[in-house]
DOMARVEX-554990 format. One record per residue: x, y, z of N, C-alpha, C in turn; residue in one letter. Coordinates in steps of 0.1 Angstrom, whole numbers, plus 2048, in hexadecimal, padded with zeros to 3 digits. Each point is the difference from the previous one (the first is absolute). Layout:
XYZXYZXYZa...
//
This chain:
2625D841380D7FE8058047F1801x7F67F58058037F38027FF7F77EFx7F480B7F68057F67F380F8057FBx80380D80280F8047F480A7FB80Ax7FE7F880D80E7FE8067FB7F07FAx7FA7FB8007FE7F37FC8077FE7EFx7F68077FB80A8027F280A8037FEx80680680A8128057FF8067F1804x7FB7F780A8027FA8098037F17F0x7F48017F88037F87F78088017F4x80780D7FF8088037F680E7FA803x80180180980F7FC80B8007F27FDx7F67F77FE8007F18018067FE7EFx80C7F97FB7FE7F77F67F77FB7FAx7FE8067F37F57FC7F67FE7F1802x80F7F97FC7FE7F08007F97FD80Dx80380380D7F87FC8087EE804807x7FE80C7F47F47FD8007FA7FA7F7x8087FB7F57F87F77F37FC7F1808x80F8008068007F18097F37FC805x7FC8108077F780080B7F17FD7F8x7FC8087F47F97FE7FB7FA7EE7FBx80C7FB7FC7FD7F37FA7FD7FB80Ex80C8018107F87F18067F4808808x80080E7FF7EF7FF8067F57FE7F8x8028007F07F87FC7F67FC7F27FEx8097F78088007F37F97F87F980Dx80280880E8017FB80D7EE7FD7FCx7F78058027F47FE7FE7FA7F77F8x8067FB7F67FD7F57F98037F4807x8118038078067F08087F57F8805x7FA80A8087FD8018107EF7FB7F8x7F98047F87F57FB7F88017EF800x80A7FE7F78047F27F78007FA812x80B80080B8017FE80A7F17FA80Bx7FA80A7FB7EE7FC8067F87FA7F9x8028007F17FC7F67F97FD7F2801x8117FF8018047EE8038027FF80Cx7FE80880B7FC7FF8117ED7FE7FFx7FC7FE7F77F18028027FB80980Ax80680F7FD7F480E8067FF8077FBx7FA7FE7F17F880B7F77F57F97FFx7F87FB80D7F57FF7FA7FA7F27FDx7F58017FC7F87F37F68057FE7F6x8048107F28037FB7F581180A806x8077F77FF80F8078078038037F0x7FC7F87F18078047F77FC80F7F7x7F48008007FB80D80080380C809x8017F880B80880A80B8108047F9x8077F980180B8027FC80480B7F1x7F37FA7F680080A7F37FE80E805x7F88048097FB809803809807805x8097FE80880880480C8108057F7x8037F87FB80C8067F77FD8097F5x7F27FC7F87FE8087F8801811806x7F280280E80580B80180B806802x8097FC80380B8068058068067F1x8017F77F68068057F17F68097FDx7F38028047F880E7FF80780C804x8017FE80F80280A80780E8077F9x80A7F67FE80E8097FC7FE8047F0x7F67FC7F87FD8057F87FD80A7FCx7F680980F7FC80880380880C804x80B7F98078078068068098077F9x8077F77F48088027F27F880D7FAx7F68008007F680B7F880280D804x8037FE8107FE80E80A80A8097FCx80D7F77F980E8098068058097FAx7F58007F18078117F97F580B808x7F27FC8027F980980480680680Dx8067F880980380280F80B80C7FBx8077F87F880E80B7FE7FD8147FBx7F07FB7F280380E7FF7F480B809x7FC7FB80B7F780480A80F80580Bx8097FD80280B8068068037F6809x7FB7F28028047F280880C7FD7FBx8057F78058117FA7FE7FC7FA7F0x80E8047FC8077F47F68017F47FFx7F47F27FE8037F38058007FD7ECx8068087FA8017F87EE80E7F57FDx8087FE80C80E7F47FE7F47FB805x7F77FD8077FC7F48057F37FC7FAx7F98057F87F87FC7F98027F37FBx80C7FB7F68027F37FB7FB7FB80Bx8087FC80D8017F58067F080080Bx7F780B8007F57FD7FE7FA7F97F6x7FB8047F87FB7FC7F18087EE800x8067FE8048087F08007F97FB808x80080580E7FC7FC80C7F17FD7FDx7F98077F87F28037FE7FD7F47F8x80D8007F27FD7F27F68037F3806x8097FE8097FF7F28067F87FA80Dx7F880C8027F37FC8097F77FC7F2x7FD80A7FB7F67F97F38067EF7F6x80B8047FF8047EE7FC7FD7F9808x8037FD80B7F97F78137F07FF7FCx7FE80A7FC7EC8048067FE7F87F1x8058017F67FB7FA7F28027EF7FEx80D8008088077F28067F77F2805x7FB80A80C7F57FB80C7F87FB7F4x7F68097FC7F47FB7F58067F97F9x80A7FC7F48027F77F58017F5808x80B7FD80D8067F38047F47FF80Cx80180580A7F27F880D7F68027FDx7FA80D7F97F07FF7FC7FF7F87F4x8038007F67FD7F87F28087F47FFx80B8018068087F37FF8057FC7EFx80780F7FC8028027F27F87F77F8x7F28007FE7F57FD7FA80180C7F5x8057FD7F67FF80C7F77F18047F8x7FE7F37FC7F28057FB7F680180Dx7FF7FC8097F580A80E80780D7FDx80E80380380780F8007FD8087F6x7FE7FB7F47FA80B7F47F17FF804x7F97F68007EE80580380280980Ax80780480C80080780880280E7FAx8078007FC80880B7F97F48067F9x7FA7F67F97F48087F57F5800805x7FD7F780B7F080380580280880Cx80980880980180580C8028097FBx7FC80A8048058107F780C80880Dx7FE7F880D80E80580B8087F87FDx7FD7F57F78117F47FC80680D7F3x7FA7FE7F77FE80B7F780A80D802x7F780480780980F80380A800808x8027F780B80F7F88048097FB7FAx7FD7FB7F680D7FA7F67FD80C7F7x7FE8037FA80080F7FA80E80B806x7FF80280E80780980980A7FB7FFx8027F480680E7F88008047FA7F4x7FB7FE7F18088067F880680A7FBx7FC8098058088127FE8097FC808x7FF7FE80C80D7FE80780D7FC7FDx7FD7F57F980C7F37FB80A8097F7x7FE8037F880580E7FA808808801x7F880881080380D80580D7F9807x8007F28098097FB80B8087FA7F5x8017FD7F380B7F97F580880E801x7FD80E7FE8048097FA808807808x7FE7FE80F80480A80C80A7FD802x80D8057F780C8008008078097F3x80780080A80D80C7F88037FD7F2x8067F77FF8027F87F17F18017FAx7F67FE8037F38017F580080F7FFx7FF8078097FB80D7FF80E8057F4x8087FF7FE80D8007F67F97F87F1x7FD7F78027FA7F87F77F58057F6x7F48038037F780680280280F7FEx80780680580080F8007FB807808x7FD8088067FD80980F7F28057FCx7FE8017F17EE8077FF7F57F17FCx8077F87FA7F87F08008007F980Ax80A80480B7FE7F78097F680580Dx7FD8127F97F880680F7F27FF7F6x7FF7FA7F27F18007FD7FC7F3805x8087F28007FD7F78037FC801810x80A8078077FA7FD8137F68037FDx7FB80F7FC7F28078057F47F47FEx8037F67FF7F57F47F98017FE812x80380380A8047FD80D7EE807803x7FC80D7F77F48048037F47FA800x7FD7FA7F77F87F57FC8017EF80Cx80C7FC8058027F68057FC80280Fx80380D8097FB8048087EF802806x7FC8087F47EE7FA8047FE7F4800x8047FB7F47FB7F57FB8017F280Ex80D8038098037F78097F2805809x80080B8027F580580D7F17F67FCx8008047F37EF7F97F78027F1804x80B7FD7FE7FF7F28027FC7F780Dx80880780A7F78008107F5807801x7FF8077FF7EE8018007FB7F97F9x7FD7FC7F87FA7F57F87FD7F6805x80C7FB80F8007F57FE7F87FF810x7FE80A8067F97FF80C7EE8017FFx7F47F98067F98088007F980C800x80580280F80380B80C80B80A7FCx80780A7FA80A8047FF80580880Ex80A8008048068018108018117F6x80780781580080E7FE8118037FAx8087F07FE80D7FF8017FD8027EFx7FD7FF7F87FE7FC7F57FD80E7F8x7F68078077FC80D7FA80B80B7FFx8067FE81080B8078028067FC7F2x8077F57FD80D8047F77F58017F2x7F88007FC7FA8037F380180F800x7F980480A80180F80180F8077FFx8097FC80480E8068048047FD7F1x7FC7F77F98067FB7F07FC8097F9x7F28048007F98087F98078117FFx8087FF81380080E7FF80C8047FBx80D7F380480C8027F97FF8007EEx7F77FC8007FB8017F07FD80E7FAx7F78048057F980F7FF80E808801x80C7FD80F80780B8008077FE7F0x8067F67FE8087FF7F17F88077F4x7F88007FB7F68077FA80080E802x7FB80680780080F8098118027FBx80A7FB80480C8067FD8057FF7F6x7FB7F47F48057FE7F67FB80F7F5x7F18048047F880E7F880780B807x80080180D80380D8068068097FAx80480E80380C8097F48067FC80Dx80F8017F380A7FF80780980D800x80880180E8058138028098017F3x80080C7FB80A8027F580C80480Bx80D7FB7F380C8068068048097FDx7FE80B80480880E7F88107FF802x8088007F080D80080680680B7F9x80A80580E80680880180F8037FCx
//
């Protein structure tokens, strides 16, 4: 009773104002990062702190972006107008988190930034993920999808499959210890993965018409 009146409760709300909502609670977590940064309270290494801390967050809505066809055809709400402005939300935490490393950790040292790239296999697989991205966040618009065409432009997202683990591999990689925070979303990736699969084979009901 308290989720379908909540859900009814958010149908009633203007789309624009939960897109709104999406970007400043998406962005709010990064502010408030960068904010402790240059307050000196992240810490000993606050810059590493800082990579860390925005990056997850472009994980999480990454993750979250993944959930919303599965959620839909399990009988959960409709959240597909808001996908974009997830998947956005998701790509300009990872520009910040990619930001952090070129400009405060490397100090756009480009040749350290390529040895990194080729001797770190979590730099590696990090720039790997967030070049799929660049792409997917050029394209997330009406005019491309027009451009492009509606079946090249849904082969190009699904590359969204691949950038997803690949983000999860990249934090783990980068920890010794991997936290219980970490397994959670590898596993949840894995399974939103499996469901796409499972439904992509499944039979589908014939339509007898009448």
């Amino acid at each position: 009773m308290t989720t379908t009146t909540s859900f009814g409760a958010l149908k009633s709300i203007k789309p624009a104002w939960i897109k709104a909502a999406v970007y400043i609670l998406g962005m709010t977590p990064a502010a408030w990062a960068l904010y402790l940064a240059f307050t000196d309270q992240l810490g000993a290494e606050p810059v590493k702190g800082l990579e860390k801390a925005i990056g997850l967050v472009a994980l999480r809505f990454l993750i979250i972006g993944l959930a919303i066809t599965p959620l839909r055809k399990l009988g959960g709400p409709n959240l597909v107008r808001y996908r974009r402005a997830i998947g956005l939300v998701a790509f300009f935490n990872a520009v910040l988190h990619v930001g952090v490393y070129l400009w405060l950790d490397q100090d756009l040292n480009w040749t350290a930034i390529w040895k990194d790239i080729v001797k770190r296999p979590y730099i590696t697989i990090g720039m790997l993920s967030f070049s799929i991205l660049v792409p997917l966040a050029i394209t997330s618009n009406t005019a491309m999808i027009k451009r492009l065409g509606a079946s090249a432009w849904q082969k190009l997202h699904k590359w969204v499959y691949l950038a997803v683990p690949a983000a999860c591999v990249h934090f783990m990689l980068l920890v010794k210890v991997i936290p219980l925070e970490l397994w959670f979303y590898f596993a949840a990736t894995l399974l939103l993965l499996a469901f796409r699969v499972y439904d992509a084979f499944r039979p589908k009901p014939v339509r007898v018409r009448g």
